[in-house]
N, C-alpha and C positions, 0 to 999 in steps of 0.2 A: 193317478199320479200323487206320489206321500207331498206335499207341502209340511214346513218346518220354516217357524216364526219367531225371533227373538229381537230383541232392541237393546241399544245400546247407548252410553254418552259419550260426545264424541269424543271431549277433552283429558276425559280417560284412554280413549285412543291413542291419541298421540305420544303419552306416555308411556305407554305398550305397543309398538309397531309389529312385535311379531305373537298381537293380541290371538288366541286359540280363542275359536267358533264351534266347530261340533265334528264329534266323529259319527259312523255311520256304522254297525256290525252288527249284522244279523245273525241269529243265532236259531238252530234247529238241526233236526236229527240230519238233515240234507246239508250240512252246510259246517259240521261239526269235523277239525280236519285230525290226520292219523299224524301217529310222531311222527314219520317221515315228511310227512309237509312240512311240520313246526319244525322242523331240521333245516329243510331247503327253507324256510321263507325268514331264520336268523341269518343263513347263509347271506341271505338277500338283505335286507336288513344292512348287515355290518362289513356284506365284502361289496355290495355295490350300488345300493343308494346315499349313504351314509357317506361313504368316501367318498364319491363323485359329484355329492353336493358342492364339494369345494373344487370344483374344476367347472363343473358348469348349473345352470338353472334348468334345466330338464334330462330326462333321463328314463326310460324305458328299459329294463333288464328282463331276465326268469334265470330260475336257478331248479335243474333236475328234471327228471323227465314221468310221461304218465304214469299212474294215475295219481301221482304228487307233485306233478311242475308245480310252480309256482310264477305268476308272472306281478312284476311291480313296477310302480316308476312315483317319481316326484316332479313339482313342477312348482317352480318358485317366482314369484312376481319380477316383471323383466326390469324395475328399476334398481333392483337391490345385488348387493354384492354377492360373491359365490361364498365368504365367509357366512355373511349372513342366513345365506340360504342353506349350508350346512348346518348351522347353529340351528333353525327350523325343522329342518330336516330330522335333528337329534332329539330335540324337542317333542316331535309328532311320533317318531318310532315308540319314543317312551312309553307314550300315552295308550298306542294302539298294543305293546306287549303288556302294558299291565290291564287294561280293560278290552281289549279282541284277542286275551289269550284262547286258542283252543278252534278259532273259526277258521274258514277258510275264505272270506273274505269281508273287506273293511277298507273305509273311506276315511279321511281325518281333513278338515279344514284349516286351516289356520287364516290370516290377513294376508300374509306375505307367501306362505305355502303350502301345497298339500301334497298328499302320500297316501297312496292304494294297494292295495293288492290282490290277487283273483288266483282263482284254478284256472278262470278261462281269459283267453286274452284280449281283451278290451282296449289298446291303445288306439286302434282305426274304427272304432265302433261307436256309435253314438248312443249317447244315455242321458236323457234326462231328468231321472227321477232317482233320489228323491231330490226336489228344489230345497235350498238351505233359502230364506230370506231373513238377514239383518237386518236391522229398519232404525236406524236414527230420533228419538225421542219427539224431536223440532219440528215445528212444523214452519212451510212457506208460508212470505204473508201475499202473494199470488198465485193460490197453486193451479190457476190454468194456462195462466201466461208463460209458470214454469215447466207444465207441462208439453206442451207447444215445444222450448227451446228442448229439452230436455229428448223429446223423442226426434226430433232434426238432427240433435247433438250425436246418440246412439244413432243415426244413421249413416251416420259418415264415419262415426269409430269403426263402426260394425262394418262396413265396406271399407276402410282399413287393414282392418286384423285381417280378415279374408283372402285378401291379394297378398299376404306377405307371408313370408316361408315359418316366420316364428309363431304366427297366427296370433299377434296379441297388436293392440294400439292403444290410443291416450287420445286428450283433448283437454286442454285449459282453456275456458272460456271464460270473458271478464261481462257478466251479464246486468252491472248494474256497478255504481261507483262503490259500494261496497263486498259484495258478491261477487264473488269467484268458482265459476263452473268447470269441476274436472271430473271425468267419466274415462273410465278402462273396459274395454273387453279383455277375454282371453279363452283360447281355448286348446286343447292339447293339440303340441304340434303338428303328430302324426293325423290326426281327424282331414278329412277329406275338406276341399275348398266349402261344398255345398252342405255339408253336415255339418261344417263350423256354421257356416250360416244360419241354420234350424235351428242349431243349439241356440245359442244368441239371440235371436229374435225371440225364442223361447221363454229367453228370461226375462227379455224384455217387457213380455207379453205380460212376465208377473209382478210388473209395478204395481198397475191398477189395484190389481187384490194385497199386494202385504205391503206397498210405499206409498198411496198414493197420498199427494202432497207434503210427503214428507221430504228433508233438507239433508237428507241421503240415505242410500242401503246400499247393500249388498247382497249378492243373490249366486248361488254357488248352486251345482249340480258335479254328478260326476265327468262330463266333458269338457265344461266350460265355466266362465263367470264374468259377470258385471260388477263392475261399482258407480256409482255415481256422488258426490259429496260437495257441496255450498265450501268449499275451504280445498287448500292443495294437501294432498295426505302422498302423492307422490315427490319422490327423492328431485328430477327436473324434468320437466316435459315443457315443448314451446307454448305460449297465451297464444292467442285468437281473441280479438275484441269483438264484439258483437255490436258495440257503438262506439263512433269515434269518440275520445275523450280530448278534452283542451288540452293543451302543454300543461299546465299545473296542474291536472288532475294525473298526467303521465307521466308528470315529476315522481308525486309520490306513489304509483303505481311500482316505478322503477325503485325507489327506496324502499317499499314497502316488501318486493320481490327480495332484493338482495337483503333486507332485517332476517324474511322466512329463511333462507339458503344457509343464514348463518345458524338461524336456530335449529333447521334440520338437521345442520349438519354436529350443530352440539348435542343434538338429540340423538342421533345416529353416535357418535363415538362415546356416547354415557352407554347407551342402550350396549355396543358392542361389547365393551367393558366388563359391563354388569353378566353379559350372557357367555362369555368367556371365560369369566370366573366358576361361572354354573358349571359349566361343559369342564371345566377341568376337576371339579371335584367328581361331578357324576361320571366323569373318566376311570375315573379310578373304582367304582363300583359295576365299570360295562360288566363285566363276566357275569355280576349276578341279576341286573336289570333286563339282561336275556335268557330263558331258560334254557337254551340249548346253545353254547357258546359252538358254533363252528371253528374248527382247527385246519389249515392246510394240509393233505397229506405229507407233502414235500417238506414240509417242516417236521412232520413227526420220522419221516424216515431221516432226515439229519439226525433228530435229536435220539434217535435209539442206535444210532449206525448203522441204517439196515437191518433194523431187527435183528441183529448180531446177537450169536452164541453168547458171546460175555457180555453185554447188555440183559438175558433172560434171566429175570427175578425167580419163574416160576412157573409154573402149566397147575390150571384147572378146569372143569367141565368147559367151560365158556372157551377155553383158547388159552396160549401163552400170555405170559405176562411181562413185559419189558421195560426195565428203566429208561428214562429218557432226558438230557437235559437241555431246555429251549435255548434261544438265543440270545435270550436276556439272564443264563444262569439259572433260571428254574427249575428244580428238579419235577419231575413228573411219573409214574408209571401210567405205561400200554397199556389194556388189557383188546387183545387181538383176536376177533373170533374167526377159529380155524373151521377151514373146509370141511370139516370131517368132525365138527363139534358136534355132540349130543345134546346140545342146550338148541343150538341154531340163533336165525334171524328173529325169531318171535322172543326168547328170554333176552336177546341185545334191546329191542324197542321195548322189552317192562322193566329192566334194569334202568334206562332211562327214562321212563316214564315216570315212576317210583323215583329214583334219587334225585331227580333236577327240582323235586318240590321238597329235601327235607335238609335242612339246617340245624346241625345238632354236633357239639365237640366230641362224642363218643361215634359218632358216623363217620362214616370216608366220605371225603368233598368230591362230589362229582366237577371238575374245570371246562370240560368240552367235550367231542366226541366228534367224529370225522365218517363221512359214508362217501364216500371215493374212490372209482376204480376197482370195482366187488370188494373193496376193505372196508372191514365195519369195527369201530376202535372207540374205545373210550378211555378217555385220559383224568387221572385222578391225582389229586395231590401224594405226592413221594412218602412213603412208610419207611422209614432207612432200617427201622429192627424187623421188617418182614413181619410175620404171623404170628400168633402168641405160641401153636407148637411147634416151631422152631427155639423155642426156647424151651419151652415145658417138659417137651420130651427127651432131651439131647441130655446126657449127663451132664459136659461141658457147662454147660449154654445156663443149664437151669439152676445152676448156683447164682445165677444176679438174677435169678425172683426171689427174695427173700419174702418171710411173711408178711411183712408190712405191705411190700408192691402187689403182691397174691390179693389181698384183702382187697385193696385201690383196684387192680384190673375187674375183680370181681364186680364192684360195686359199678365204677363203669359203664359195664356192659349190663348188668341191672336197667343202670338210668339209661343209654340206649333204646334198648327194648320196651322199657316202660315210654319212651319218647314216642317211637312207632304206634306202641298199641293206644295210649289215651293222651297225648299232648299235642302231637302233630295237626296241622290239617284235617289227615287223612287216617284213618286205621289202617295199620298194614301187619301185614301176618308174613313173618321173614322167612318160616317154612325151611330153611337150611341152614341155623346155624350152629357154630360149631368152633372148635378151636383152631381149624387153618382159616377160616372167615373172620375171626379177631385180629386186625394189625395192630400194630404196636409204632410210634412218633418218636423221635427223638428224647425224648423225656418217659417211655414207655406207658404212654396213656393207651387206653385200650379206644379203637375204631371199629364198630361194624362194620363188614362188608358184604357184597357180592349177592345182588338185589334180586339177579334173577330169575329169582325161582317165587320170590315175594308176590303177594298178592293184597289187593286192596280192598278192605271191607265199607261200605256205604251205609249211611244210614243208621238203623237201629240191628243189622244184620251182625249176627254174634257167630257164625260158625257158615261153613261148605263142606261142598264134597264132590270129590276130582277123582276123574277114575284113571286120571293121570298122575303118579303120586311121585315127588320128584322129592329130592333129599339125603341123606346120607345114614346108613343103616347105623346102629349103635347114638343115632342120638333124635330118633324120630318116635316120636309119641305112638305109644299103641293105637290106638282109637285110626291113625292116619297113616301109615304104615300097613294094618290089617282092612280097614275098612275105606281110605279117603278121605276120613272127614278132618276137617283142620280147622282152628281156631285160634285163638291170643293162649289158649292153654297148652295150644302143641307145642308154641314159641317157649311157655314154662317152664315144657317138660325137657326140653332140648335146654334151658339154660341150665335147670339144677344138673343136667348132666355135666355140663359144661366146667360148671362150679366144683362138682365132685373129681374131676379131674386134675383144675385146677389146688386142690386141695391133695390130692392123691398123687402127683404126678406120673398116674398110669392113664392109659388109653383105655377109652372105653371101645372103640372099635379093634378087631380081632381078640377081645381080651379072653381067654380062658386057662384056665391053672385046673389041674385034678386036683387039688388039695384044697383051691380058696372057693371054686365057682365054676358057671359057666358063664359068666357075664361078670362085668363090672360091681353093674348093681347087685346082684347077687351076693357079692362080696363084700360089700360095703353094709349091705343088711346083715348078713349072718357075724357080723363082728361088732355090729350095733346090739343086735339081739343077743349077742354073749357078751355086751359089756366092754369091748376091745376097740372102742371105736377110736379111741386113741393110737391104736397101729395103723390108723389109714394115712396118717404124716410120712408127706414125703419126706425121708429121713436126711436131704438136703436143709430144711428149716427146721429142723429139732429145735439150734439155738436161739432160733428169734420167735418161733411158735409156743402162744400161749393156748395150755392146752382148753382151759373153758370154750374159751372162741375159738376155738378147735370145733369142739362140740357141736356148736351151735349153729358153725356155717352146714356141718353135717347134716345136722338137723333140720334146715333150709333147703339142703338139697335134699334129702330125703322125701318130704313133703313135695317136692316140685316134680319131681316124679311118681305118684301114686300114678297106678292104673288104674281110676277112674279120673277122668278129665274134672270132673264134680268138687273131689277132694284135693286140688289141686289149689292153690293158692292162685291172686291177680298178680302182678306185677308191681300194682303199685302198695298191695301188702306186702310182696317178698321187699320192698321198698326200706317200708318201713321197719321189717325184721330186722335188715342187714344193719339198719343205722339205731336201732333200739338195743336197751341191754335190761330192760325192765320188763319184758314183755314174756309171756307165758304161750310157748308157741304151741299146738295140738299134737298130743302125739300121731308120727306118723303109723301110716299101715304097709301091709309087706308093698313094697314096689312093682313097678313090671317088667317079667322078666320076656314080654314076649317075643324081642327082638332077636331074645339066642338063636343059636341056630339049632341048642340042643338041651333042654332045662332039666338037668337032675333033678331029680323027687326029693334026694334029700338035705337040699339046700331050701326047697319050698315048704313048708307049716303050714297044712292045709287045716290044723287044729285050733290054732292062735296066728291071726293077720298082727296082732299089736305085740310090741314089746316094750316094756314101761324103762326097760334095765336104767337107759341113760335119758329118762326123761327129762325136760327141762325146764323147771315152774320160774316164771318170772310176775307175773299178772295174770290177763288175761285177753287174750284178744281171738276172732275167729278170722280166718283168711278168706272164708269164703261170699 
């Protein structure tokens, strides 16, 4: 049996009623839960402990079914109000998503409440371990004549709680003309008459070892709990004298009573105050204090029409894409995974695995996501200018990318991907990106998206290899495309393409011309190596492109696509290219053209990999 031992002063108590004691989460490879849990147990969380704190003081739910139900409940002290005990409630959820993220179950104590939650369901179950004991600094100045009243006292509580449906009782006892003895059981309501009783005596049993003589503890297990405390720390329960007192001594007993009633009660409406204010600000941060905000389905089908034809943003690997606008005027897109998606259920649970941990203005905000009724949907904040090739490629459209915004998007999605690979948390290898995976914001800032295919690297691990290779041809690194293997490099290779497009406003997928290449890059080289690399302007920003910084972004992409992954630049060197005008970048070597489908011989220089023509000396630095 784990025992757990802490002490406290009391008078700090009292100015903290809904003082926090100890959570409880175990952590191992058995007990480590899958996104679908941490799905269901936000669900749980925020559709029905959390609200129903304020209608009553207990509650038992589950949310979802094997091998990810989830079962929870709360259970809040029977003198306090259902405000209160919500405000607890929101309190302890807090605690347990930011420190029991990831488990599949966890205990959380508080004075006035607690909050559980299991794979397996424990509300009629009895458990006594592990004992939490609180212990009171003070000690009696009789403690075996207090011990004496004390164990009488819990015998009558404890044969209280037991007979009654709520399973909880009280006792004020006036044990001395200064002393005031008040003791609580409690134990979950569902528990069985005789298992309440076990539990109980239980705890009781651990005075001796973690209180004895002390002038109060507290003593918590997963079933049930004691208190015992020389002062009333309850809102009103009835006195019991344990000896007759004179009239004058019951004067001021009586006086003495009504002084506490008034102080609790100024106690209680500061405390509310105080925890109201909290709750309203942290209100306003719920979506991000949960990682996985559950959505109603019934709300997302209002907010898109039904997945209505004129609602649909757009269709990719994953599923359709649907605007949606909630009920409070929020704009939102769907992303909906279809029956007949080539990504499936496993890229929906690493898309959110991956985006509910990363925080970054060049990323798309993951808001929520919804698994109800075989729909499996995640909802993101609204992109109103859709993808960057919607603009890039459209004759129309791509006249408001002028040079200035070209440069801004670029840079962008630079910092993005430099965010993923070395600033985040976590390293992550995006593995598909591209220009319909760029959105673009009211103000045209560039957003990554569409996670996944994304993968997470640990540790000191710099590269893998997947002999499932997922991604989109014309913008996937040689190395991972012919062999599987991927890294922060393939992510490189895929932006300077990205960037050369950006700058070219041609497509690198399907590109081929008899005259310029068989690829993109093809052609971007051979007009570098003759010197012409100033014909690669899209002839849309002639007027506002300056042709140096023309150059130089060429020169950036160039580099970020060699076919060695080796001579490829980091991210946070292309970094500091893109923001530098002083620097002397290396020259690049012929690119890769492996992804053609068909590579002329005499677009490739199998004589000379380098071409100095439009070298570009600024300093000196190396990328790699």
């Amino acid at each position: 049996m784990l025992m757990l031992r802490t002490s406290w002063d009391a008078e700090a108590e009292v100015a903290n009623p809904a003082d926090y004691q100890y959570k409880f989460c175990p952590r191992g490879t058995n007990n480590t839960a899958s996104i679908i849990y941490v799905y269901n147990l936000s669900k749980l969380f925020n559709r029905k402990l959390h609200e129903d704190g304020g209608n009553s003081l207990y509650r038992n739910a589950s949310v979802g079914d094997y091998p990810d139900k989830v079962y929870g409940l709360f259970l809040c002290r029977f003198d306090v109000s259902h405000q209160v005990c919500q405000n607890c409630i929101f309190d302890a959820i807090d605690i347990l998503v930011e420190s029991c993220n990831g488990t599949k179950e966890a205990t959380i104590w508080y004075d006035i409440c607690m909050v559980r939650y299991s794979n397996n369901f424990f509300a009629t179950t009895l458990e006594t371990s592990p004992f939490l004991c609180v212990q009171n600094e003070n000690y009696t100045k009789e403690p075996d004549k207090f011990t004496q009243i004390l164990n009488q006292t819990f015998n009558d509580v404890i044969r209280n709680a037991t007979s009654s449906d709520s399973k909880n009782a009280a006792q004020t006892v006036n044990i001395s003309s200064f002393d005031t003895l008040q003791t609580t059981a409690h134990c979950i309501p569902d528990l069985s008459k005789s298992d309440c009783t076990v539990c109980l005596n239980s705890a009781v049993a651990q005075i001796p070892t973690c209180s004895k003589g002390k002038r109060g503890a507290r003593i918590f297990c997963p079933s049930c709990s004691i208190r015992y405390e020389l002062y009333r720390f309850l809102v009103d329960t009835p006195t019991v004298t344990v000896t007759a007192p004179n009239k004058t001594r019951k004067r001021w007993i009586t006086i003495a009573e009504a002084a506490s009633a008034i102080i609790v009660f100024l106690l209680s409406t500061s405390f509310l105050w105080c925890i109201i204010r909290r709750r309203n600000k942290r209100k306003q941060e719920e979506s991000q204090a949960f990682p996985l905000f559950p959505l109603d389905l019934i709300d997302i089908v209002k907010a898109t029409q039904d997945f209505s034809q004129e609602n649909k943003l757009g269709e990719g690997g994953f599923g359709p894409v649907y605007k949606g606008v909630l009920a409070d005027g929020k704009e939102i897109a769907v992303k909906r995974l279809s029956r007949t998606s080539g990504q499936g259920l496993q890229e929906f649970k690493n898309e959110v695995t991956v985006i509910a941990k990363l925080q970054h203005k060049n990323l798309v905000r993951l808001l929520g996501c919804c698994l109800e009724e075989n729909e499996s949907l995640l909802i993101y904040e609204y992109m109103p200018n859709k993808s960057l090739d919607v603009f890039l490629f459209d004759s129309t459209r791509s006249v408001q990318l002028d040079w200035k915004r070209r440069i801004s998007i670029i840079k962008g999605i630079a910092r993005g991907i430099l965010y993923l690979h070395e600033d985040s948390r976590l390293k992550i290898i995006h593995r598909d990106l591209k220009t319909s995976n760029v959105l673009l914001d009211h103000e045209m800032n560039p957003k990554i998206s569409d996670f996944g295919m994304a993968r997470i690297f640990g540790g000191n691990q710099s590269k893998a290899n997947t002999n499932r290779v997922v991604g989109t041809y014309g913008y996937m690194a040689p190395e991972y495309a012919m062999g599987g293997i991927f890294s922060v490099k393939s992510d490189v290779f895929s932006f300077g393409v990205v960037l050369l497009e950006i700058i070219s406003g041609k497509k690198s997928t399907g590109f081929y011309h008899s005259e310029h290449g068989p690829s993109l890059l093809a052609y971007i080289w051979k007009l570098w190596c003759e010197g012409h690399a100033a014909e690669l302007m899209d002839s849309v920003v002639k007027q506002s492109c300056d042709q140096a910084e023309l150059l130089k972004y060429i020169h950036i992409g160039l580099l970020c696509v060699q076919g060695d992954p080796i001579d490829r630049p980091t991210m946070s060197s292309v970094a500091v290219m893109l923001a530098s005008d002083i620097l002397t970048l290396p020259k690049p070597t012929q690119p890769a053209f492996s992804l053609s489908r068909v590579v002329s011989a005499q677009f490739v220089s199998h004589s000379e990999d380098h071409c100095s023509v439009n070298a570009i000396t600024l300093s000196t630095m190396s990328p790699r």
